[in-house]
C-alpha positions in Angstrom: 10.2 3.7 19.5 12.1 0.6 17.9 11.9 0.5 14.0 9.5 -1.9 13.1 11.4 -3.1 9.9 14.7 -4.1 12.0 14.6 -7.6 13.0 16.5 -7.1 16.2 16.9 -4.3 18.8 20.0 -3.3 19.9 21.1 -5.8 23.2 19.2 -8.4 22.6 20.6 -12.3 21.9 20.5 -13.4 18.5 20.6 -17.2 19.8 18.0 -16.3 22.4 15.8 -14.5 20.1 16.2 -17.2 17.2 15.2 -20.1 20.1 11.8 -17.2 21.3 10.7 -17.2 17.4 11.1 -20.8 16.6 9.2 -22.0 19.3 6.4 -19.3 18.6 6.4 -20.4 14.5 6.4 -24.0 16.2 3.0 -22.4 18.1 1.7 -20.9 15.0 1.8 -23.8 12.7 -0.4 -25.6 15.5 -3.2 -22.8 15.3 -2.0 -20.6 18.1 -1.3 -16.6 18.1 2.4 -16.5 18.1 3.4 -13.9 20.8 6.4 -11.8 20.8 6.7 -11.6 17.3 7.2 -8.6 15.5 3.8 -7.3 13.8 5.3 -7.4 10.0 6.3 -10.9 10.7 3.1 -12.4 12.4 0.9 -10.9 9.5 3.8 -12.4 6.6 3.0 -15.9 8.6 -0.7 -15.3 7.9 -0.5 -14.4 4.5 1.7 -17.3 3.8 -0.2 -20.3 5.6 -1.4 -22.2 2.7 1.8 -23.1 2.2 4.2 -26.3 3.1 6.9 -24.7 5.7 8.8 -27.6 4.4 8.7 -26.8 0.4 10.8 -25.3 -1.6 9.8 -21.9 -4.2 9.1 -23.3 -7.6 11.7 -22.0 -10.4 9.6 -20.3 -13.1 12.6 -19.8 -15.5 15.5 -21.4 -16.4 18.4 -21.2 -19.3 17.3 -19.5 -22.4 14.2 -18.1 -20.9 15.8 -16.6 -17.9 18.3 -15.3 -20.0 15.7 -13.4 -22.8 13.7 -12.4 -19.4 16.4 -10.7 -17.7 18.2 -9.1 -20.3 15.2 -7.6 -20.9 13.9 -6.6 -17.9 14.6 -2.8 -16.4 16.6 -3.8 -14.0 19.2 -4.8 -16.2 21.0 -1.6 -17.2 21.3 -1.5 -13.2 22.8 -4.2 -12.3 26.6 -2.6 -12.6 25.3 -0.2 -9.3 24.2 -3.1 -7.9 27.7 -5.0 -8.1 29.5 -2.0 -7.3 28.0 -1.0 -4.1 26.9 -4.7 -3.0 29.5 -6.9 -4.7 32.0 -6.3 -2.2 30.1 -8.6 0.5 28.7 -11.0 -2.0 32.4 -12.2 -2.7 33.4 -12.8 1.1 32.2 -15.8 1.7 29.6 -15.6 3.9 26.7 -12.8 2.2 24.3 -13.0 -1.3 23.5 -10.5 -3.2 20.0 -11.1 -5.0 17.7 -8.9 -7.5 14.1 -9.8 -8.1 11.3 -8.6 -10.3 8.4 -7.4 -9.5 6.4 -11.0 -9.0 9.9 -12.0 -6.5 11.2 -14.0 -9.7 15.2 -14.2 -8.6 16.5 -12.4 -12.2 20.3 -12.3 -10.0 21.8 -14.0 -7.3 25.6 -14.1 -6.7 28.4 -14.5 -4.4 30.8 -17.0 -3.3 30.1 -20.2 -4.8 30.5 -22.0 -1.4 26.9 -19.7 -0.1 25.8 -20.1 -3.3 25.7 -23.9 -3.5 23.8 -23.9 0.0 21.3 -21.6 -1.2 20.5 -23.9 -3.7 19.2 -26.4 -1.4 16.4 -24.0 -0.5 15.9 -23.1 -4.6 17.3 -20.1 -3.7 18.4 -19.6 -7.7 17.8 -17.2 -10.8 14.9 -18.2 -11.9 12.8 -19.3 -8.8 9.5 -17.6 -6.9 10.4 -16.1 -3.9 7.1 -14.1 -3.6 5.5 -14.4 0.1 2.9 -16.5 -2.3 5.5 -19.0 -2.9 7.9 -18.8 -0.2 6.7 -17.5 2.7 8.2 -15.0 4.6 11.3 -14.0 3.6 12.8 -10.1 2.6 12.6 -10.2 -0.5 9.2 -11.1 -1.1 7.6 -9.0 2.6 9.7 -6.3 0.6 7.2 -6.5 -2.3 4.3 -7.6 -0.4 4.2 -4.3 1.9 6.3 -2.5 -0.9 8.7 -1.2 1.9 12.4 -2.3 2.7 12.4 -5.2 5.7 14.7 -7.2 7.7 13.6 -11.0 8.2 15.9 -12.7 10.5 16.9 -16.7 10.7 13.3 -18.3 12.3 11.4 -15.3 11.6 10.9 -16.8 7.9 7.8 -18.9 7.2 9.6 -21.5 5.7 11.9 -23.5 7.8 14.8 -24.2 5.0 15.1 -20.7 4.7 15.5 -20.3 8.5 19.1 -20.8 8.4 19.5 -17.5 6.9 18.9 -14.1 7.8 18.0 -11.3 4.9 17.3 -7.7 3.7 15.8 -6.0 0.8 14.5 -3.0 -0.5 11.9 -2.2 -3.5 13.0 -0.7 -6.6 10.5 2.0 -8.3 10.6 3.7 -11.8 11.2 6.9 -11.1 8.8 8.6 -13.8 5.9 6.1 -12.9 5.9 5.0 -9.4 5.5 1.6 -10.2 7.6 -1.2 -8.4 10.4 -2.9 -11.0 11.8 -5.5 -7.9 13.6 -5.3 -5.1 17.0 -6.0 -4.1 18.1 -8.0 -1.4 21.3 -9.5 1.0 21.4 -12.5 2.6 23.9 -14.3 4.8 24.1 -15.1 8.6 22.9 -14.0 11.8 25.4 -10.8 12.0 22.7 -9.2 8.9 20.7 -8.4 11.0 21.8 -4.6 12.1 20.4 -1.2 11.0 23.6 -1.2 8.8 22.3 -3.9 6.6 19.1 -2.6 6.4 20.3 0.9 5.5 22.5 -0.4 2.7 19.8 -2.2 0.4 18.1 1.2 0.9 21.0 2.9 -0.2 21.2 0.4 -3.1 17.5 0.6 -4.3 17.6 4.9 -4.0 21.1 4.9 -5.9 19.3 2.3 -8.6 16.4 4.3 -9.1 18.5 8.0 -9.1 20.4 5.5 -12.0 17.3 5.5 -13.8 15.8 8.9 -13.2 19.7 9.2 -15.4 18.6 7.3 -18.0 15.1 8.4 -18.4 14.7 11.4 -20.6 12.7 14.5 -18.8 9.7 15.9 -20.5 8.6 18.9 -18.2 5.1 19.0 -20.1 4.2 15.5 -20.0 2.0 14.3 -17.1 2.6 10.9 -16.2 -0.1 8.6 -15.0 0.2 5.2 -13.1 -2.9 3.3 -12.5 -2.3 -0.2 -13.0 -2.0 -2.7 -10.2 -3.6 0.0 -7.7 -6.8 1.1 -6.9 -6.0 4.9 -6.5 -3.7 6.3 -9.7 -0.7 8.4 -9.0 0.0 11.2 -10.9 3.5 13.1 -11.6 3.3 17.0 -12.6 6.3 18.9 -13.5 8.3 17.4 -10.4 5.4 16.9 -8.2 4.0 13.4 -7.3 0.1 13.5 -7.0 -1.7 10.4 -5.2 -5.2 11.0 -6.1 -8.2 9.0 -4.7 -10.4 6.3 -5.7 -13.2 8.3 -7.5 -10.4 10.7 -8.8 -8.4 8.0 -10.2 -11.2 7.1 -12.3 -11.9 10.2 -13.5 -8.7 11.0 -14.5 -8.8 7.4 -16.3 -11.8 8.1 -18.1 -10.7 11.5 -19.2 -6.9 10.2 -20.4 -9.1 7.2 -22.5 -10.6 9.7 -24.4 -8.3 12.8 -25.3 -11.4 13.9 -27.9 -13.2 15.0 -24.3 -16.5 14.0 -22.5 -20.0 15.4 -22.0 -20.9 15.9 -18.3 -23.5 13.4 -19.0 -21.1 10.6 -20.7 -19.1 11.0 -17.7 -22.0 10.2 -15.1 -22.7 7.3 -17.2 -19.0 5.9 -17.1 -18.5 6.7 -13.8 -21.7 5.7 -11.4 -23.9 4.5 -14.4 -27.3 4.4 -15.6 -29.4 3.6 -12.6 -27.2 5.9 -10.2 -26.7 9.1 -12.1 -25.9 12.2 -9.5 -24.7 15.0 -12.1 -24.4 17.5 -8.7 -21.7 15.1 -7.4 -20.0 14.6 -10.5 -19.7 18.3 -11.0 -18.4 18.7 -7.0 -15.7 15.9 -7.6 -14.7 18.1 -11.0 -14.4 20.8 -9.4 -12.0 19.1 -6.8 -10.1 17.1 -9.9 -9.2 20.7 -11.7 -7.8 22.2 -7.9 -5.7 19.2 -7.4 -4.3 19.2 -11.2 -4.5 22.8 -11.9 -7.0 24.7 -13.9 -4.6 25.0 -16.6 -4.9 21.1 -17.0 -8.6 20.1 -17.5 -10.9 22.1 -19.6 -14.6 21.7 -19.7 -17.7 21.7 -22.5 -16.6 19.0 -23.0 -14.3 18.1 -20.3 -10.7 17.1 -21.2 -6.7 17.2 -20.2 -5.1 19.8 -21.6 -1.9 18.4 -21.4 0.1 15.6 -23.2 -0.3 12.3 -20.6 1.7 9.1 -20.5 -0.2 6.3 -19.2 1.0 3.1 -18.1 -1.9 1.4 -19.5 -1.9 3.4 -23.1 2.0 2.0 -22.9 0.6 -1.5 -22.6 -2.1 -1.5 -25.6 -0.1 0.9 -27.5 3.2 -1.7 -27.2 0.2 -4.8 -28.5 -0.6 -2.7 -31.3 2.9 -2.4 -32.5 3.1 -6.0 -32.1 5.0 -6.4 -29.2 3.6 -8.7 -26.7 6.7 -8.9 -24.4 6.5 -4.9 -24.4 3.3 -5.3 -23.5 3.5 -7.7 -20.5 6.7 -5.9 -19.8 4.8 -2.5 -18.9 2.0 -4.6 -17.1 1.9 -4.0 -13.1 -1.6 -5.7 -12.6 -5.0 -4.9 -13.7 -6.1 -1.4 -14.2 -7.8 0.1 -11.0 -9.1 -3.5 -9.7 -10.7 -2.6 -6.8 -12.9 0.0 -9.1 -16.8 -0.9 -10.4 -17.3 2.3 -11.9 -18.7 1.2 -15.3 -16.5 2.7 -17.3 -13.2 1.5 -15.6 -14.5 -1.9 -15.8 -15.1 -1.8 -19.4 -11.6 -0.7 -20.2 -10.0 -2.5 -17.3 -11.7 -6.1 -19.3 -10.4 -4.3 -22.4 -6.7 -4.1 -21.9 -7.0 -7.2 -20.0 -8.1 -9.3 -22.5 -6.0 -7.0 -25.4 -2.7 -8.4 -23.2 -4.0 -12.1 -22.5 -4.6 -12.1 -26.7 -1.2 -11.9 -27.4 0.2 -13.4 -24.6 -1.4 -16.5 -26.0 -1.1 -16.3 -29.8 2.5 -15.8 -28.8 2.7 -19.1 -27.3 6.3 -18.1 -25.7 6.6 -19.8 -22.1 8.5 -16.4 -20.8 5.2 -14.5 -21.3 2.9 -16.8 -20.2 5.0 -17.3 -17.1 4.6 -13.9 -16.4 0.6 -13.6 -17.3 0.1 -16.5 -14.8 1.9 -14.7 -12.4 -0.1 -11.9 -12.4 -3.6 -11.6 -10.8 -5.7 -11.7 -13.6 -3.8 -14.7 -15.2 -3.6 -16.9 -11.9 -6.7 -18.2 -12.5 -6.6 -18.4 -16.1 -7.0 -22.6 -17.0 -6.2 -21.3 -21.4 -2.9 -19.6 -20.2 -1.7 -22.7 -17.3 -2.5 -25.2 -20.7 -0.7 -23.4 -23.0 1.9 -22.7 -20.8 2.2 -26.7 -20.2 1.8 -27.1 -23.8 5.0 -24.4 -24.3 7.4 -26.2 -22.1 9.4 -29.1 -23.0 9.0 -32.4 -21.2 11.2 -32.3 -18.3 11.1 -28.4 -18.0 11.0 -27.5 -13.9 7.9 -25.1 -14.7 5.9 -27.8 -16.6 4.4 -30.5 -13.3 3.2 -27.0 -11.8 1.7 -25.5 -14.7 0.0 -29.2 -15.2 -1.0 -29.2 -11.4 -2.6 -25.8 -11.8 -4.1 -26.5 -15.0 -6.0 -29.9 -13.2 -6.5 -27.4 -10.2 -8.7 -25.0 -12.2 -10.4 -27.5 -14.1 -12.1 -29.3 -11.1 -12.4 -26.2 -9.6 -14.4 -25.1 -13.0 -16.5 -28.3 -12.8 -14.7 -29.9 -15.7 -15.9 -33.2 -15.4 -12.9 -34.8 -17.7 -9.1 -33.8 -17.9 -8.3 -32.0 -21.1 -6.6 -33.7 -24.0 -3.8 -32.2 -22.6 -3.4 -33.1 -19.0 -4.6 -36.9 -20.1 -1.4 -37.3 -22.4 0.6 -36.0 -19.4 -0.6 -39.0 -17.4 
């Protein structure tokens, strides 16, 4: 069976296979199902049809920002593996090598400055979106849509500037977490598209997070917990990785938000609340919790871990608490179990939310509230697109499309009259 995340099988002709997917992107643009198209591609093409296939990503960071971002950003001690084992073929004149973050925010892109001056006429630079959001289809940002390493090749990308070039990337994870960090990515011309390409990024993203696992010090007794950005938690043990489910994940939640323990009763409450209390159930899915962690782990009357826990969202309130709102937004993957309604989860989901979006905005610094507007729970957010307008200086690239946005959300609110704001802009 042909590996769904290669772009061409061996035999076939590039030029013939560039002319089949044009024509069907031609066909899809119109309203038709595009046939013979690879499966990962025809669903990236769904996903990005609000867009213009004629547009061009919007750069979310430039100069002093970009740099402050970056240099603080967890790929950076990494970026010395990345030249090494990808710098090689950036330099010959015909390939890019490119690292994103998380939200497909370019933090690197080099190579010879002849590729790099065409891939500016796409906004292909530090600084710019290349999330399937805001540029279609493309490796990088399928990469982090799907989180899984992909080959895009010349028409198969959404947007037709970027059809020129063919592309592939890999996602990046923190090793202790799980969570996704970026992904890192070549680009160049039709010859990419072999299974050598493809293996290399992988090579690239395993030897970058192997760098990490380096750097990151190993406490055997801690449990780890990731639950942000993903509706069932994962969990690492000793050197085991756990993937629990949903009603486990918020169990495990509940009992890492309060170390002091809870009451059988308390936990019903959190968990399916007052109206739907089924204490024989709770107890059941207990009883399941303490065989997948270990009875050594979680104690009862009351129950609690018995074990020190790192979670990612204790990292994000207890970085706010220090002070530290870039910490904060720096550790924040998305919103904590969002596809959960147990009551409980909810409450402390709004909680760290609205702890984050605090600072973010007494902060008032455009690099953070870039990145809580790029996040789910700050897309929507009219406060955080004002400020943000308010933040940047006339003429910034960011500052039409935070203004847009801002007059978006307004009339989608039923504002009846532009703020103060968005009238002096006019």
């Amino acid at each position: 069976m042909a590996d769904p995340w290669l772009a061409l099988e061996i035999g076939v002709d590039p030029a013939e296979r560039i002319a089949q997917v044009g024509a069907a992107h031609t066909a899809f643009l119109t309203g038709a199902t595009p046939q013979r198209v690879r499966e990962v591609v025809r669903r990236s093409w769904e996903r990005s049809m609000p867009l213009d296939p004629e547009g061009t990503p919007p750069v979310d960071l430039v100069d002093d920002m970009l740099e402050s971002y970056r240099a603080g950003h967890p790929l950076a001690p990494v970026l010395p593996i990345f030249r090494d084992l990808l710098g090689g073929i950036a330099q010959d004149g015909a390939h890019l090598m490119a690292v994103c973050d998380t939200h497909g925010r370019l933090l690197w892109v080099e190579g010879h400055p002849g590729v790099l001056r065409r891939a500016e006429q796409m906004n292909f630079v530090p600084g710019a979106r290349w999330d399937e959001t805001h540029a279609g289809t493309n490796a990088p940002g399928t990469a982090l849509a799907l989180d899984h390493s992909v080959q895009i090749f010349a028409t198969e990308h959404f947007n037709r500037r970027a059809q020129r070039w063919t592309c592939a990337a890999a996602p990046i994870h923190d090793p202790a977490t799980g969570r996704m960090l970026g992904a890192v990515d070549i680009t160049g011309g039709d010859h990419l598209a072999t299974p050598q390409s493809l293996a290399l990024v992988r090579a690239t993203a395993r030897a970058a997070e192997a760098f990490l696992a380096g750097m990151t010090q190993v406490e055997p007794d801690v449990v780890q917990v990731t639950a942000l950005g993903r509706d069932e938690a994962q969990l690492r043990v000793g050197g085991r990785r756990i993937r629990l489910g949903r009603r486990h994940s918020e169990l495990l939640v509940l009992l890492v938000e309060h170390p002091e323990g809870r009451t059988g009763e308390q936990l019903a409450l959190d968990l399916y609340g007052e109206d739907r209390l089924h204490p024989v159930t709770l107890r059941a899915e207990l009883s399941r919790l303490r065989r997948v962690l270990g009875p050594e782990l979680l104690d009862s009357r009351p129950y609690r871990l018995r074990c020190r826990v790192r979670a990612d969202f204790r990292t994000v309130t207890d970085r706010l608490e220090r002070g530290d709102p870039a910490g904060g937004i720096a550790a924040y993957s998305g919103s904590l179990l969002p596809g959960s309604d147990a009551p409980g989860v909810a409450r402390l989901r709004r909680l760290v939310d609205g702890q984050l979006r605090a600072a973010v905005l007494a902060a008032a610094d455009p690099a953070l509230l870039v990145s809580w507007t790029a996040t789910p729970a700050g897309t929507d957010d009219l406060t955080a697109w004002e400020a943000l307008a308010r933040a940047l200086p006339p003429g910034a690239p960011r500052r039409p499309l935070a203004l847009a946005r801002a007059r978006q959300l307004a009339r989608e609110y039923g504002f009846p009259r532009a703020t103060s704001l968005q009238r002096r802009a006019t």
